[in-house]
C-alpha positions in Angstrom: -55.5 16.0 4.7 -55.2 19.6 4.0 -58.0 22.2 4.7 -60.4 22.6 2.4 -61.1 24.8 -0.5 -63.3 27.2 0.4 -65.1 28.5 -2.7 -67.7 30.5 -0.5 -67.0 33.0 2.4 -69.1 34.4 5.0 -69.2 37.7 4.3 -69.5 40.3 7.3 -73.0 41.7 8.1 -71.7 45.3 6.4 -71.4 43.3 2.9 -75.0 41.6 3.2 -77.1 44.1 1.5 -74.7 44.8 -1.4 -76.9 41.7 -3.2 -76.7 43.3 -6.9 -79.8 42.2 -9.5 -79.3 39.1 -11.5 -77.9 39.8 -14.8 -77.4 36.7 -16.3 -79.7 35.7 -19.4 -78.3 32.1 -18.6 -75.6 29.5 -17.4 -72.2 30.4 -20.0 -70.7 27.2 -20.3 -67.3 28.2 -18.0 -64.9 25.0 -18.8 -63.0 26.9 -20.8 -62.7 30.2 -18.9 -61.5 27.9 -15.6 -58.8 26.2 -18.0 -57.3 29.8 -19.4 -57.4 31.0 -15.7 -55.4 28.2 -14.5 -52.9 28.4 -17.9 -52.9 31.8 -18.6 -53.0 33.5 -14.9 -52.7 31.1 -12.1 -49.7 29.2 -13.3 -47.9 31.9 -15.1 -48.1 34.0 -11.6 -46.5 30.8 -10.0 -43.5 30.6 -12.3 -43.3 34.5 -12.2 -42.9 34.3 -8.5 -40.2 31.1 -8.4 -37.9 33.3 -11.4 -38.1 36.2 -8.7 -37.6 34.6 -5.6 -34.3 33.0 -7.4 -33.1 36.1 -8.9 -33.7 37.4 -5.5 -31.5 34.8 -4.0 -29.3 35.3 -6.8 -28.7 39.1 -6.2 -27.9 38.4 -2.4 -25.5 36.1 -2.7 -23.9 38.4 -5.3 -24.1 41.1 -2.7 -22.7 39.3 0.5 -19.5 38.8 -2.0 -19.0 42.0 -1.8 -21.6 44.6 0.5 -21.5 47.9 -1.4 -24.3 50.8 -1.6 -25.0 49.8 -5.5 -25.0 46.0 -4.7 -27.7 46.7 -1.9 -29.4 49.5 -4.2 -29.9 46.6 -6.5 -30.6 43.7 -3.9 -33.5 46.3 -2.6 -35.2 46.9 -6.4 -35.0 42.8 -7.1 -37.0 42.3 -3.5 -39.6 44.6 -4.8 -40.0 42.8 -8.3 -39.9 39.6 -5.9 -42.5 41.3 -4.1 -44.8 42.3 -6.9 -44.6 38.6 -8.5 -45.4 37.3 -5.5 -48.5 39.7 -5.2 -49.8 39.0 -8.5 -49.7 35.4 -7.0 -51.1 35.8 -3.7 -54.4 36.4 -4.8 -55.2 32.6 -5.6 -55.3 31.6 -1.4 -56.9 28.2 -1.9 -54.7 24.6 -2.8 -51.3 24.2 -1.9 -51.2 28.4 -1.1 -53.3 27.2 1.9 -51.7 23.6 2.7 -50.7 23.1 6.5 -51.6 24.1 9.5 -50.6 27.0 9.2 -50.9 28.3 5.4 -47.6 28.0 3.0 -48.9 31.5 2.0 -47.7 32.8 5.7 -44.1 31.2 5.4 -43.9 33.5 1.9 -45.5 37.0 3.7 -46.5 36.9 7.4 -48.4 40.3 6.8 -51.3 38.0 5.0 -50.4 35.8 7.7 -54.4 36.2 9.3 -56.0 38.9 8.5 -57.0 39.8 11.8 -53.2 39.5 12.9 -49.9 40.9 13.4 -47.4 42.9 12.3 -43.7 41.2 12.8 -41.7 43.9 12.1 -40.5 44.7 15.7 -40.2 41.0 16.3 -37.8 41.0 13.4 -35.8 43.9 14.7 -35.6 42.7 18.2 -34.3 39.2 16.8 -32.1 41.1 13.8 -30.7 42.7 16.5 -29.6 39.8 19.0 -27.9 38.0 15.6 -25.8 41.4 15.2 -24.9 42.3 18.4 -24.2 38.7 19.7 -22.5 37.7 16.4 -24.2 34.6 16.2 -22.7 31.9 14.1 -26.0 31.1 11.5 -23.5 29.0 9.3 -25.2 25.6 10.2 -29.1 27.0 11.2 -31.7 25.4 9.3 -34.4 28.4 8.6 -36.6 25.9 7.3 -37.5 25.2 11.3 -38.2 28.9 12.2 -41.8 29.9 12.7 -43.4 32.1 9.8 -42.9 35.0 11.6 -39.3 35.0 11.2 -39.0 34.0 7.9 -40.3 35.1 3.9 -40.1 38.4 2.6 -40.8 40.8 5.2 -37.8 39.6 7.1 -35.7 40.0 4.1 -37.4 43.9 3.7 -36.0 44.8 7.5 -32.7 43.1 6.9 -32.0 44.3 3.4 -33.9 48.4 4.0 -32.2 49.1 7.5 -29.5 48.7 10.1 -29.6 46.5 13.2 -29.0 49.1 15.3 -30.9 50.9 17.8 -32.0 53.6 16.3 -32.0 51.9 13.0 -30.5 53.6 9.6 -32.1 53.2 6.2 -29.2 54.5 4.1 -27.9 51.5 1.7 -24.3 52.7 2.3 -25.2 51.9 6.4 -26.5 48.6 5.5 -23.7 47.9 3.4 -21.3 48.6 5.9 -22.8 46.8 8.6 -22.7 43.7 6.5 -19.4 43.9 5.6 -18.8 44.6 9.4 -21.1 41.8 10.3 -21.0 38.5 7.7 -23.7 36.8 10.6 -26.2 39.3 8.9 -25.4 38.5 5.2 -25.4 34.8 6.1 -29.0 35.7 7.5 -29.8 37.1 4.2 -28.5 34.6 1.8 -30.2 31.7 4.1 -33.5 33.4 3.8 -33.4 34.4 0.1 -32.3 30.8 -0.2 -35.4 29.6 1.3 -37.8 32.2 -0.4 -36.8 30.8 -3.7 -37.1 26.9 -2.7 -40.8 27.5 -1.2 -41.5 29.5 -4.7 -40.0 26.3 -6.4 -42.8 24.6 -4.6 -45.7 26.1 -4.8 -45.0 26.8 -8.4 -44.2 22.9 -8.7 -47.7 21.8 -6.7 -49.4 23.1 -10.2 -47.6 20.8 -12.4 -47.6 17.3 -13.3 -44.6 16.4 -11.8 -44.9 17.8 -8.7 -48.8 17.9 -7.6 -50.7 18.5 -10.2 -53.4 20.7 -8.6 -54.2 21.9 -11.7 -55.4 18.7 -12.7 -57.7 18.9 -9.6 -58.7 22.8 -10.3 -59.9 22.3 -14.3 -61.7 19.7 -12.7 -64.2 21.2 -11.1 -65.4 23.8 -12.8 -67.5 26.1 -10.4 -66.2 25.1 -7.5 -63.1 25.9 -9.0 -64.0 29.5 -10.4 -65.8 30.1 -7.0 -62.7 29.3 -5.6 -60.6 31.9 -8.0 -63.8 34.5 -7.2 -63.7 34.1 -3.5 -59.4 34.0 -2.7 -59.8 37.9 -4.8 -62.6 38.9 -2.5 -61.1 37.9 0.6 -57.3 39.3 -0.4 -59.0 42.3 -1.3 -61.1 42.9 2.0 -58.0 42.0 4.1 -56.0 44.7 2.5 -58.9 47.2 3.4 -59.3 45.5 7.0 -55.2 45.4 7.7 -54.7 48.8 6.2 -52.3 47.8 4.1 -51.8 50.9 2.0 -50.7 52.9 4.8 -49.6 50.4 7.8 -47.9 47.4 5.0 -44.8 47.2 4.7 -43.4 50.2 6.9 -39.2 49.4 6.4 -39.6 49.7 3.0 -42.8 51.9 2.1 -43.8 49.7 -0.7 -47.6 49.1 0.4 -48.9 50.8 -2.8 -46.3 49.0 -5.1 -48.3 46.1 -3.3 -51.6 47.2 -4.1 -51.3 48.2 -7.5 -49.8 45.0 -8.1 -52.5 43.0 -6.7 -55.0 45.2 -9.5 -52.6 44.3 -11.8 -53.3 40.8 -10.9 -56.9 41.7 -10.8 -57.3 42.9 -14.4 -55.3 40.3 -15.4 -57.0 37.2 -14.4 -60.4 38.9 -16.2 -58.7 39.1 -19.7 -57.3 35.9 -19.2 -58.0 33.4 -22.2 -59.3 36.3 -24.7 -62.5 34.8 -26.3 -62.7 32.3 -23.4 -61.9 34.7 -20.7 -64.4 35.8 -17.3 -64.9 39.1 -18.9 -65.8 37.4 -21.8 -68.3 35.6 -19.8 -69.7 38.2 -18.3 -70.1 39.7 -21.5 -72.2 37.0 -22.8 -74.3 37.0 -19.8 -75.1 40.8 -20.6 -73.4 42.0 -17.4 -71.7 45.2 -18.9 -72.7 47.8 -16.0 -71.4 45.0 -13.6 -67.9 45.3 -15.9 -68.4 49.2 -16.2 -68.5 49.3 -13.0 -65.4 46.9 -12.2 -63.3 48.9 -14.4 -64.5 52.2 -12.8 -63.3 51.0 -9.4 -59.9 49.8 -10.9 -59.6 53.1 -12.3 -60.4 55.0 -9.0 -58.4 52.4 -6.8 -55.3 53.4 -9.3 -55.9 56.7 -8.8 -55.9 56.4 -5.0 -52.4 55.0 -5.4 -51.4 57.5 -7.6 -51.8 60.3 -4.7 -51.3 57.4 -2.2 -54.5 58.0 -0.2 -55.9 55.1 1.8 -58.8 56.9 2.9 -60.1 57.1 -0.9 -58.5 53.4 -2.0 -60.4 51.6 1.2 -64.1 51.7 -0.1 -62.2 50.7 -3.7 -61.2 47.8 -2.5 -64.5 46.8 -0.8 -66.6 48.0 -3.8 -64.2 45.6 -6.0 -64.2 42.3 -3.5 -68.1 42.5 -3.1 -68.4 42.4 -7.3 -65.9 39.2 -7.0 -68.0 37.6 -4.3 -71.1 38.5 -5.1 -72.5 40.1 -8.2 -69.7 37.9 -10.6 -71.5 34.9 -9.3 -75.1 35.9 -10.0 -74.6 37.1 -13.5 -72.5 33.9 -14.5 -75.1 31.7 -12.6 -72.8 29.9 -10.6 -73.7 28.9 -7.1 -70.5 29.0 -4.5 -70.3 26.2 -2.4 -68.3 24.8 0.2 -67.2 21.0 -1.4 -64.4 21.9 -3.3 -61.3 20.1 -1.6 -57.8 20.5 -2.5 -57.0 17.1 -3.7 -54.9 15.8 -1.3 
């Protein structure tokens, strides 16, 4: 069985006194608002991330047909838009994101891996390098065996953004000419592109019907569920702040505040989800409007942050936003998180 859902999370002893005054004049009835989050956010984020990841694949095979500067230009841009779907998705860590032993959410991104872990990056190189230099022959490798550190998109970011060589080059025109001087590397491309898009497939597939039908499970449950949705925000957004994502994330390609922004995107997204049956509807109705002044204040600052890319002025942004998710959201709404919400296996 997989590991459960957890709708609540121990927050660390900094976050403890951050308890905001109930708002709420009573329990909104939240059936609804859970059903629009799961149709009009969760799953669309899903099949935005599999229509990536493809196109993704699509642009590498198109580029190890032919390496050119243009054809990498244009493999790089289509791993960022692969990059942002997959960070609007991200956010919603619970169900088959967090199936396994070790989470299907690592194979995608081994930065959110732990959040008290590792970067791979010089892993990546030192292994990047052995294929180049040794020419090995990855024609019949199954990727699907490597560990999560060697796989997903941040080994695609230092294959596709620099050379294998020691110093490495970031120029596209280098990288195009040392795959056309080394197919082994655009084989290792195309195989993990390949493999991006068919764990997309998956998790997109886990939500439907035909494949798991977790949302089934998810409308289901109503509070556990939205505790679930509340809880995955707050801990994404407190391990960007704890991993120093904005200036550490992503370092081949310096896309950390694409990352972030997208992940607000996501953010702002999910609360408008559903119009008249949407959280920030809720929250309306519960007369919490300072608690959604105050949301859309941080937003606004945390953009801003981006904007002049400072991490020193986005970090409290991010905290200030993950405690509302975890703590005031559920006191104005009434809800109470719990830790019983399994993931239907």
């Amino acid at each position: 069985m997989s590991r459960l859902l957890l709708s609540c999370a121990v927050l660390t002893s900094s976050l403890l006194a951050c308890d905001p005054p109930a708002t709420s004049s009573g329990k909104p009835n939240l059936e609804a608002t859970v059903v629009a989050m799961s149709d009009v956010a969760i799953i669309p984020a899903a099949a935005e991330f599999e229509t990536s990841a493809s196109t993704l694949s699509d642009a590498m095979g198109s580029l190890c047909a032919g390496p050119t500067e243009m054809l990498v230009d244009d493999a790089r841009e289509q791993w960022k838009a692969t990059v942002v779907a997959w960070n609007h998705f991200a956010l919603y860590d619970f169900g088959p994101m967090s199936d396994g032993v070790t989470p299907a959410d690592a194979f995608i991104d081994s930065f959110k891996a732990f959040s008290q872990g590792t970067s791979y990056v010089q892993t990546l190189r030192e292994s990047q390098r052995t294929i180049v230099v040794e020419g090995t022959d990855l024609t019949g490798e199954d990727f699907s065996a490597y560990n999560f550190q060697l796989v997903g998109l941040v080994a695609i970011e230092v294959a596709l953004f620099e050379t294998a060589t020691e110093p490495p080059e970031s120029a596209a025109s280098a990288v195009a000419d040392e795959l056309v001087a080394h197919p082994n590397k655009c084989t290792y491309l195309v195989k993990q592109a390949d493999l991006l898009a068919e764990r997309a497939v998956a998790l997109h597939r886990a939500w439907s019907p035909d494949g798991g039908d977790y949302r089934a499970t998810f409308v289901s449950a109503t509070n556990d569920a939205l505790g679930a949705v509340l809880t995955g925000i707050h801990g994404h957004l407190e391990y960007l702040d704890k991993r120093n994502i904005p200036s550490q994330g992503y370092p081949v390609s310096g896309f950390a505040y694409g990352i972030v922004a997208a992940n607000l995107d996501e953010v702002d997204n999910l609360l408008a989800a559903g119009d008249s049956d949407s959280l920030a509807a809720r929250l309306d109705e519960a007369r919490a409007s300072e608690l959604l002044a105050d949301h859309e204040a941080r937003i606004t600052a945390a953009r801003d942050a981006i904007a002049t890319e400072d991490a020193e002025a986005l970090g409290p942004e991010l905290i200030g936003l993950a405690v509302i998710h975890q703590r005031s959201m559920p006191v104005a709404l009434g809800i109470e998180l719990g830790l019983n919400f399994t993931d239907g296996d």
